[in-house]
TIZATI-847470 format. One record per residue (C-alpha): residue number from 1; x, y, z. Coordinates in nm, 4 decimals, always signed. Layout:
<recs>
 resi       xx       yy       zz
  NUM        X        Y        Z
...
</recs>
This chain:
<recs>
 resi       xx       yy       zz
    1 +23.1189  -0.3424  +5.2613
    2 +22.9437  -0.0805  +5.0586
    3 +22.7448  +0.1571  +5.2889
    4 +22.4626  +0.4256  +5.1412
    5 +22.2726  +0.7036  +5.3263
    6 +21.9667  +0.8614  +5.2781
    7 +21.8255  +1.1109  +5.4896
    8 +21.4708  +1.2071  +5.3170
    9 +21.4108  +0.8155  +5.1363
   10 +21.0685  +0.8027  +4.9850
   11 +20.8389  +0.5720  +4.8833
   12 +20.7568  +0.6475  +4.4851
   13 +20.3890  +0.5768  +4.3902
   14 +20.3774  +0.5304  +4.0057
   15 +20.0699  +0.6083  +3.8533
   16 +19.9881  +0.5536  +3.4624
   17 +19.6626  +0.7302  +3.3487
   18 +19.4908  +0.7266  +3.0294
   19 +19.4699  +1.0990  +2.9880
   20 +19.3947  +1.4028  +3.2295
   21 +19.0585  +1.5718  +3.2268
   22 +18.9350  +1.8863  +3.4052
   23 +18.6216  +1.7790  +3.6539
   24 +18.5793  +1.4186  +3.5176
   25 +18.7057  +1.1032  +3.7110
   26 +19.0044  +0.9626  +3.5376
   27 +19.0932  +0.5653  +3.6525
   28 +19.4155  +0.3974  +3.7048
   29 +19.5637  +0.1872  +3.4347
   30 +19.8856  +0.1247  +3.6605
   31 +20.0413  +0.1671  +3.9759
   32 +20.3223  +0.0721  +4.1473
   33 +20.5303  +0.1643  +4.4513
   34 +20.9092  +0.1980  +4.4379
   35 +21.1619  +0.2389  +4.7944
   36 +21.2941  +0.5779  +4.6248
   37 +21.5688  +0.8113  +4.7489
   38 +21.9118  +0.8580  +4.5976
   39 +22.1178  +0.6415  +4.8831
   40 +21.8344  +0.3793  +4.8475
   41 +21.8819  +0.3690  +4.4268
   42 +22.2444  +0.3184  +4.4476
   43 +22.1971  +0.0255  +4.7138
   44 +21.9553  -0.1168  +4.4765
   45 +22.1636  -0.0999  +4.1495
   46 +22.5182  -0.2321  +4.3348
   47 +22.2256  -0.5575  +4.4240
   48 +22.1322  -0.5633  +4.0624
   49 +22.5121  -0.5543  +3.9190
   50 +22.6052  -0.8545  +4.1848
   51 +22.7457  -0.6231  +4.4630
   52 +22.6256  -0.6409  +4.8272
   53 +22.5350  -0.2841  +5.0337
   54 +22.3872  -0.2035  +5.3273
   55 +22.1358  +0.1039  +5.3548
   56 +22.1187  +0.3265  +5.6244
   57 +21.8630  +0.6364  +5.6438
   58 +21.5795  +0.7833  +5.8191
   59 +21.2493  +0.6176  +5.8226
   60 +20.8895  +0.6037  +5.9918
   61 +20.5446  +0.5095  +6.0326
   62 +20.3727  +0.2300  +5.8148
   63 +20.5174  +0.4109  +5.4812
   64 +20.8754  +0.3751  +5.6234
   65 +20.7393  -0.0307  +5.7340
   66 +20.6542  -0.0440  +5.3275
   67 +20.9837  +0.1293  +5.1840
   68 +21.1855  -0.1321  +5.4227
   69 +20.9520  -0.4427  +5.3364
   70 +21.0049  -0.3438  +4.9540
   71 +21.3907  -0.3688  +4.9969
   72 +21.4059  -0.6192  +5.2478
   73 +21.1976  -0.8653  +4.9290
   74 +21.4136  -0.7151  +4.6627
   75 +21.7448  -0.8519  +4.8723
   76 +21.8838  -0.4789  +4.9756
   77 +22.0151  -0.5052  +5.3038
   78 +21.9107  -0.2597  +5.5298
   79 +21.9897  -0.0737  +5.8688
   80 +21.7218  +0.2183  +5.8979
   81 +21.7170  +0.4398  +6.2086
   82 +21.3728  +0.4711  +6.2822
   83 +21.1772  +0.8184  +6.3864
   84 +20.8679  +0.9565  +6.5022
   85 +20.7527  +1.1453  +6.1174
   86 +20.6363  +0.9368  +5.8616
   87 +20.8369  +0.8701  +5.5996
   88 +20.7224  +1.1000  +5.2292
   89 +20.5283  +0.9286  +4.9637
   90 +20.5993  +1.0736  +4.6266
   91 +20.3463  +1.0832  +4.3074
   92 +20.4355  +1.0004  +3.9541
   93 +20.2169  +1.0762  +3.7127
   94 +20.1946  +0.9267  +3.3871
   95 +19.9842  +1.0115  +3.1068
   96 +19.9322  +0.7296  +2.8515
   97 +19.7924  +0.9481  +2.5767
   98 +20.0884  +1.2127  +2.5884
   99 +20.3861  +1.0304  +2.7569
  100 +20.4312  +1.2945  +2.9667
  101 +20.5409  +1.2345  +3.3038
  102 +20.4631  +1.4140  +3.6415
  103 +20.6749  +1.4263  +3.9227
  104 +20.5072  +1.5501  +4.2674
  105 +20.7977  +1.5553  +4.5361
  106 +20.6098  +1.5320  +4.9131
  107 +20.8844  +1.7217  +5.1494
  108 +20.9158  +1.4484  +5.4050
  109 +20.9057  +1.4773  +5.8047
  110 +21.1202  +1.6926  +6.0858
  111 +21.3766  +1.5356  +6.1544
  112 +21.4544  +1.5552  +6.5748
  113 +21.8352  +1.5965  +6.7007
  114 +21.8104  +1.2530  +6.9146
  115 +21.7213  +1.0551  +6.5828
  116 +21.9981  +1.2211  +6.3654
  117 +22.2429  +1.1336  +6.6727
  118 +22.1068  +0.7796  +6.6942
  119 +22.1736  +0.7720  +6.3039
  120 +22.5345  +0.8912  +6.3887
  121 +22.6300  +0.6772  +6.6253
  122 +22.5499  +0.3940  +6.3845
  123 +22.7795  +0.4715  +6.1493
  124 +23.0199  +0.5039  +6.4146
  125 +22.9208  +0.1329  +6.5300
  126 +22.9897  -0.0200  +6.1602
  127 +23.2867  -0.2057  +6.1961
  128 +23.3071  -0.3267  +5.7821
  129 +23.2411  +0.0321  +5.6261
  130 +23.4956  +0.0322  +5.3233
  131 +23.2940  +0.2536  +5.1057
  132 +23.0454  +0.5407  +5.2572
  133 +22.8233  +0.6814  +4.9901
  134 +22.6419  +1.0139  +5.1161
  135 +22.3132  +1.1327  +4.8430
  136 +22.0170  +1.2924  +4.8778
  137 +21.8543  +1.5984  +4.9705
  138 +21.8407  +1.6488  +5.3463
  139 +21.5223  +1.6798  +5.5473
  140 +21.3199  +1.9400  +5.7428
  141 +21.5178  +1.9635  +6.0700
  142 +21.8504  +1.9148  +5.9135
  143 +22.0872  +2.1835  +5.8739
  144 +22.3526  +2.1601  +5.5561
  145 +22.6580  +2.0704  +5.7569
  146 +22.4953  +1.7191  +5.8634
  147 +22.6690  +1.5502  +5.6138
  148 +22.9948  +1.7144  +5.7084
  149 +22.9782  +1.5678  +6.0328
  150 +22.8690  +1.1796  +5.8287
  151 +23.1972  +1.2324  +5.6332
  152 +23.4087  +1.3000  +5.9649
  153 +23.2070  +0.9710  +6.0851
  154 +23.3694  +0.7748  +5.7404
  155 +23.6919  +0.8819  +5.7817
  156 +23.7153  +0.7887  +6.1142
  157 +23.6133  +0.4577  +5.9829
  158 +23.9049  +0.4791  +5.7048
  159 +23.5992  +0.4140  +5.4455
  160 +23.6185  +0.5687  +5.0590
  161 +23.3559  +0.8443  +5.0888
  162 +23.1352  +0.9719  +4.8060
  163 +22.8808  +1.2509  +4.7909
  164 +22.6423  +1.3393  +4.5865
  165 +22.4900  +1.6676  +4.6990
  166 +22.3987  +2.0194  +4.5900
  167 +22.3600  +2.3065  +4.6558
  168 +22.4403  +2.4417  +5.0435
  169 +22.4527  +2.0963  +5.1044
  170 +22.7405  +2.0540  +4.9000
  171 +22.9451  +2.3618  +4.9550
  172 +22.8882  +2.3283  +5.3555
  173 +23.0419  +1.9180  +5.2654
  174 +23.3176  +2.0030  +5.0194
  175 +23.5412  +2.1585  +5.3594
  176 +23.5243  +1.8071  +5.5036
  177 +23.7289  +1.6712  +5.2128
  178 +23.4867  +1.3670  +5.0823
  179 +23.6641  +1.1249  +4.8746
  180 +23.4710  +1.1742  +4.5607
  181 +23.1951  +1.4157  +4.4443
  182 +22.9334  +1.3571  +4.1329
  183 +22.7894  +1.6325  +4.0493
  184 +22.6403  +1.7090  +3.7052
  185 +22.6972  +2.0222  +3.5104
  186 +22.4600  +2.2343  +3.6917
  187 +22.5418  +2.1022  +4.0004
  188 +22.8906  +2.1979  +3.9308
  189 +22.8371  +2.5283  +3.8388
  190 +22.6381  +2.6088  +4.1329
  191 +22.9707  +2.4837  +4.3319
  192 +23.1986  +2.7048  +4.1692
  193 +22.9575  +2.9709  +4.1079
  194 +23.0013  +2.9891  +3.7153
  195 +22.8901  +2.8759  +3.4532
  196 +23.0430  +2.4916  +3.3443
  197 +23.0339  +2.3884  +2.9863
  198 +23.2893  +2.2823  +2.7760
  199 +23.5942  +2.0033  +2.8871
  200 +23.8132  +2.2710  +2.9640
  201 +23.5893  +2.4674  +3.1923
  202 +23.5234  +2.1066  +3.3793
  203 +23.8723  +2.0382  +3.4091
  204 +23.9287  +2.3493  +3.5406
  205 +23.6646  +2.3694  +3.7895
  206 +23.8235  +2.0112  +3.9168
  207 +24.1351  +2.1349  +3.9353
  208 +24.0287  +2.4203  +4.2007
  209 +23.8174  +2.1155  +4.3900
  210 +24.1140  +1.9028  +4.4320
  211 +24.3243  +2.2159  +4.5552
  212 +24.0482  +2.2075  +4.8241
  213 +24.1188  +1.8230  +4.9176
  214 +23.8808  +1.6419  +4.7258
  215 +24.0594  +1.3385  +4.5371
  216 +23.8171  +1.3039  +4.2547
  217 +23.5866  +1.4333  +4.0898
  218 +23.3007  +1.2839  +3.8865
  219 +23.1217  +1.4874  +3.6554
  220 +22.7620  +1.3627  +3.4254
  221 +22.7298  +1.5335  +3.1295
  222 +22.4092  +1.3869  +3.0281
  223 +22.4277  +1.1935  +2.6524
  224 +22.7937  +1.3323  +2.6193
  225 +22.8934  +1.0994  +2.8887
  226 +23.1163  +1.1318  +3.2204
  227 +23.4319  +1.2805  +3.3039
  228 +23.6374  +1.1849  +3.6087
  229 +23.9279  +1.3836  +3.7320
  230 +24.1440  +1.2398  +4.0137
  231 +24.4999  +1.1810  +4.1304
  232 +24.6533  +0.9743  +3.8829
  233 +24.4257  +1.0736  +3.5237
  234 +24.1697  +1.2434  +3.3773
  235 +23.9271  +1.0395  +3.1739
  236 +23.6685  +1.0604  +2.9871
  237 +23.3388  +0.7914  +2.8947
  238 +23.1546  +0.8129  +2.6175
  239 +22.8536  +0.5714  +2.6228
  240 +22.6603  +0.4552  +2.2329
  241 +22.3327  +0.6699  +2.1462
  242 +22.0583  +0.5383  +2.3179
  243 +21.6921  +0.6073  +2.3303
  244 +21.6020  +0.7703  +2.6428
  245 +21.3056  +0.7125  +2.8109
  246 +21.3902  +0.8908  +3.1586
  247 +21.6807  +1.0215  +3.3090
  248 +21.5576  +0.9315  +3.6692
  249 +21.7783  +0.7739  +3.9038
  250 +22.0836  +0.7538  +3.6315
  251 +22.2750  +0.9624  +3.8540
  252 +22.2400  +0.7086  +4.1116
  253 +22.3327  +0.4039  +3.9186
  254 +22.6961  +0.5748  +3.8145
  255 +22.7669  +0.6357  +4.1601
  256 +22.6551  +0.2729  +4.2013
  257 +22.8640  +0.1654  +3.9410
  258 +23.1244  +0.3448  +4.0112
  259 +23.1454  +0.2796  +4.3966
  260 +23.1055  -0.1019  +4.2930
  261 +23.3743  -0.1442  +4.0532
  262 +23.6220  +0.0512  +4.3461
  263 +23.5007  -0.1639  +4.5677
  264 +23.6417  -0.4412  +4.4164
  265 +23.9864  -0.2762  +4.3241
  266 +23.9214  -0.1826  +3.9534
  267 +24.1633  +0.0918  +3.8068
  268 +23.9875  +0.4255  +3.7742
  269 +23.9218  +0.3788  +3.4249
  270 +23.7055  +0.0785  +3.4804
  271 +23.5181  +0.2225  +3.7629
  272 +23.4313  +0.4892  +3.5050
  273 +23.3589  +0.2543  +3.2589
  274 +23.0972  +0.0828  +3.5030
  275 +22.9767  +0.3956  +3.5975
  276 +22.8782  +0.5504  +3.2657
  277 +22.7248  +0.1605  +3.1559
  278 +22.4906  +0.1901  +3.4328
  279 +22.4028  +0.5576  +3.3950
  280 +22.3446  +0.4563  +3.0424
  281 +22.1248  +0.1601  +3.1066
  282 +21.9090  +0.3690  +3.3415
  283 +21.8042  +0.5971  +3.1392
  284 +21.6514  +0.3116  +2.9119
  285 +21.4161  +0.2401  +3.1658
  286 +21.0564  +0.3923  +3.1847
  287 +21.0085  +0.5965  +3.4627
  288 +21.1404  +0.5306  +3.7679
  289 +21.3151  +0.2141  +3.6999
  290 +21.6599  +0.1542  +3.7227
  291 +21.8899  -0.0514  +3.5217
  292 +21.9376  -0.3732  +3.4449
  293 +22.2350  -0.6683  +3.4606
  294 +22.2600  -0.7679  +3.1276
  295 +22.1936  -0.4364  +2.9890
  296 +22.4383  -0.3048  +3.1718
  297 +22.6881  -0.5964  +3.1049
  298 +22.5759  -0.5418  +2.7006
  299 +22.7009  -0.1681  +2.6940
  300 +23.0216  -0.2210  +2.8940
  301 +23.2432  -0.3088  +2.5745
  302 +23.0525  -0.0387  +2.4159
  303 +23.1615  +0.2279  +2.6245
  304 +23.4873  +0.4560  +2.5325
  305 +23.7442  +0.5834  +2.7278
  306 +23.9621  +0.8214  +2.6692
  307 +24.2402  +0.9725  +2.8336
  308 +24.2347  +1.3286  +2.8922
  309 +24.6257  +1.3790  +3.0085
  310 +24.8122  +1.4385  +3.3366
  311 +24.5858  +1.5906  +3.6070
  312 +24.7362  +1.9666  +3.7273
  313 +24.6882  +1.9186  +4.1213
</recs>
């Protein structure tokens, strides 16, 4: 089983507006709430591409009820530890007129040592955890070596861990040897603390991370596609040109894809593959949404791979 965390979920309150005025009252043409956090998204697409996960995460009060009810009638399975804060509520702003979007991130609650230890010792307690996935920024209270300690957790369970971090979160992580990391290009850069561009300089910055332990490494490159770098080949996806409508949550559904396709005991190419069709999809989708079966099942054959020769590790 397929297991995602998210420390700081959210519930995402989509708002579409006419227009924005200065000292005039402006009314709501649409709104909408989404269960939002990265952990949460990738549970959500692995349901929509026929997979089954179980999400685990920090939430309270009557928005955490809401973000749990919303899954819950979507089909997501869920195991949420539950805290004293109330769980963040997130604004997006849409303007009709304009298209422009607003995004107005709430920071979220304090997180208390007894709830992250309760959320610890239920990993421990999961006796089917095959795959571990680990995304998200972490909350108030949490210091950057929590998800350390959640990957020590995985491996105790034997389970395929992924993270998708950044920043302290991710350097303090990378020691603990995750599975598989997905960072993007400026994500990456930040890890190796230089600037990551070209296919060379991603190759190269892989190479160092699997000196370090980590097995593979998957790397978003926005419209020019993914590249993953792991034991037995470096590949490259390129997806078709698309028209993009938001890049929200894309991230997300290529470590859902990905995760998914291992999960079922595809060769790395076609986990890539999967990955960079649901990435792709995703960023079809008007704001927050994420992607859909058949358009996801549509781009598949469309999707090239290429390899990219012998890894150096």
């Amino acid at each position: 089983m397929i297991y995602t965390v998210t420390l700081n979920p959210a519930l995402d309150r989509a708002v579409t507006v006419p227009g924005l005025s200065t000292d005039d009252t402006v009314r709501v043409l649409e709104e909408r709430l989404y269960a939002a956090g990265k952990g949460i998204d990738v549970s959500r697409v692995v349901h929509e591409l026929g997979g089954r996960s179980v999400t685990l995460g920090l939430v309270g009060g009557y928005n955490g009820l809401t973000l749990e009810g919303l899954l819950i009638n979507a089909g997501v399975l869920t195991h949420f530890t539950r805290i004293a804060g109330e769980t963040r509520t997130n604004i997006i702003l849409k303007e009709a007129s304009s298209g422009r979007q607003y995004v107005i991130a709430a920071a979220g609650p304090e997180i208390q040592a007894s709830e992250i230890g309760e959320l610890y010792h239920t990993i421990l307690s999961v006796e089917d955890m095959d795959h571990l996935v680990l995304s998200g920024s972490l909350p108030r209270g949490v210091s950057p070596n929590l998800y350390g300690q959640l990957i020590l957790a995985g491996r105790k369970k034997r389970s395929f861990i992924v993270l998708d971090a950044d920043n302290a979160a991710l350097k303090e992580a990378v020691a603990f040897q995750p599975s598989l990391i997905k960072p993007n290009l400026f994500e990456l850069s930040r890890l190796v603390g230089r600037a990551i561009e070209t296919e060379a300089e991603i190759l190269a910055a892989c190479a160092g991370l699997h000196e370090q332990g980590i097995a593979f490494v998957l790397v978003s490159m926005g419209g020019r596609g993914m590249i993953l770098s792991g034991p037995e080949a470096r590949l490259r996806a390129e997806p078709p040109p698309v028209k993009v409508e938001s890049t929200v949550g894309a991230g997300d559904s290529s470590v859902a894809g990905f995760v998914l396709a291992h999960a079922q005991g595809k060769e790395p190419a076609e986990c890539l593959r999967l990955a960079c069709a649901a990435g792709t999809a995703t960023v079809q989708t008007p704001g927050t949404e994420l992607c859909r079966r058949d358009e996801v099942e549509r781009l598949l054959p469309l999707i090239h791979v290429t390899a990219l020769g012998s890894p150096s590790l």
